[in-house]
C-alpha positions in Angstrom: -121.9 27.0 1.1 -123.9 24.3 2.9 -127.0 23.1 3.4 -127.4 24.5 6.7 -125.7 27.8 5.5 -128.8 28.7 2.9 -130.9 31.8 3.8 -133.9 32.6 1.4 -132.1 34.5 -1.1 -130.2 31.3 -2.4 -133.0 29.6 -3.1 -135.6 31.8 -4.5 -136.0 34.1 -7.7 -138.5 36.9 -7.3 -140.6 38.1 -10.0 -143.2 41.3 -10.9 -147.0 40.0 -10.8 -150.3 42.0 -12.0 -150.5 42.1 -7.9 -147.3 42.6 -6.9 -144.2 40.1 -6.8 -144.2 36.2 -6.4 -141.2 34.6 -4.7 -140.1 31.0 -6.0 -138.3 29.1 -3.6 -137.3 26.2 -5.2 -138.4 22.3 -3.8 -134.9 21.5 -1.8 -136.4 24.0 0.9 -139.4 22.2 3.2 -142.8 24.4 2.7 -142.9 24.8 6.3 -139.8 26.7 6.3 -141.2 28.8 3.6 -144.5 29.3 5.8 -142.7 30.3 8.8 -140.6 33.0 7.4 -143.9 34.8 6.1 -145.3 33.9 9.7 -142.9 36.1 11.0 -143.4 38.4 8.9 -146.9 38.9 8.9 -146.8 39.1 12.5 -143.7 41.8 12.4 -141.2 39.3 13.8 -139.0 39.7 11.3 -136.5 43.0 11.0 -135.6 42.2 6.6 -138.4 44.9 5.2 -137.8 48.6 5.5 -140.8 49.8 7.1 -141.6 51.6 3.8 -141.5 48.2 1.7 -144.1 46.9 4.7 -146.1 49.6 4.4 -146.5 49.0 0.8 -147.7 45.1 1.2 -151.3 44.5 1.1 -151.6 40.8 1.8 -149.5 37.5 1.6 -149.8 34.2 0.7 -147.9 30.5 0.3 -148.6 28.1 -2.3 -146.9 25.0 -2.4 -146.5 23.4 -5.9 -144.7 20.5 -7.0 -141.4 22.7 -8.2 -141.6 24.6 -4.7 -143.3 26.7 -2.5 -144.5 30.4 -3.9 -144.7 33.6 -1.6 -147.6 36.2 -2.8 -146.7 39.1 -1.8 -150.0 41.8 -2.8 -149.1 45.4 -2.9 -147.2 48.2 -4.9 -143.7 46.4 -4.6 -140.9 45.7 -6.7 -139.0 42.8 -7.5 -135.5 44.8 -5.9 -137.6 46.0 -2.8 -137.9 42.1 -2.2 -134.7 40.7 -3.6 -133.1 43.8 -0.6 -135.2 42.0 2.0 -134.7 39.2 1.3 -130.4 39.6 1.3 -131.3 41.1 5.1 -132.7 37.7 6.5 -129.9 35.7 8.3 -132.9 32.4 9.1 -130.6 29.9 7.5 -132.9 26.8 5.6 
């Protein structure tokens, strides 16, 4: 695989939070890649949740850190309900 081949599955690891799940997407990816996916999904541009996994998401966030960017994602989700959207996206990083 390449660089240019990477979609957000290859570079993240999702995880359960108290508020929902938290997406790691390691520091090889630029954190305005990261905040453009969510863009597009928080303004329904993007087609990788079933529309029962979006109804279930409350709120989202990005925080960049100095091992990567995290996405917050608030609501009663689970790590596979992500980890499935996130094998749908074909945006290559």
């Amino acid at each position: 695989m390449s660089c240019c081949d990477r979609t957000i599955k290859d570079v993240s690891t999702v995880q359960k939070t108290a508020e929902g799940v938290a997406v790691h997407v390691d520091n090889s990816v630029e954190a305005k890649k990261v905040f453009a996916i969510v863009e597009n999904c928080q303004t329904g541009q993007c087609n990788c949740m079933s529309a029962e996994t979006k109804a279930k998401v409350t709120g989202m966030e990005v925080v960049q850190g100095e091992d990567g960017t995290q996405i917050h994602i608030a609501g009663d989700l689970s790590p596979e309900e992500i980890t499935a959207a996130m094998a749908r996206s074909t945006k290559t990083l």
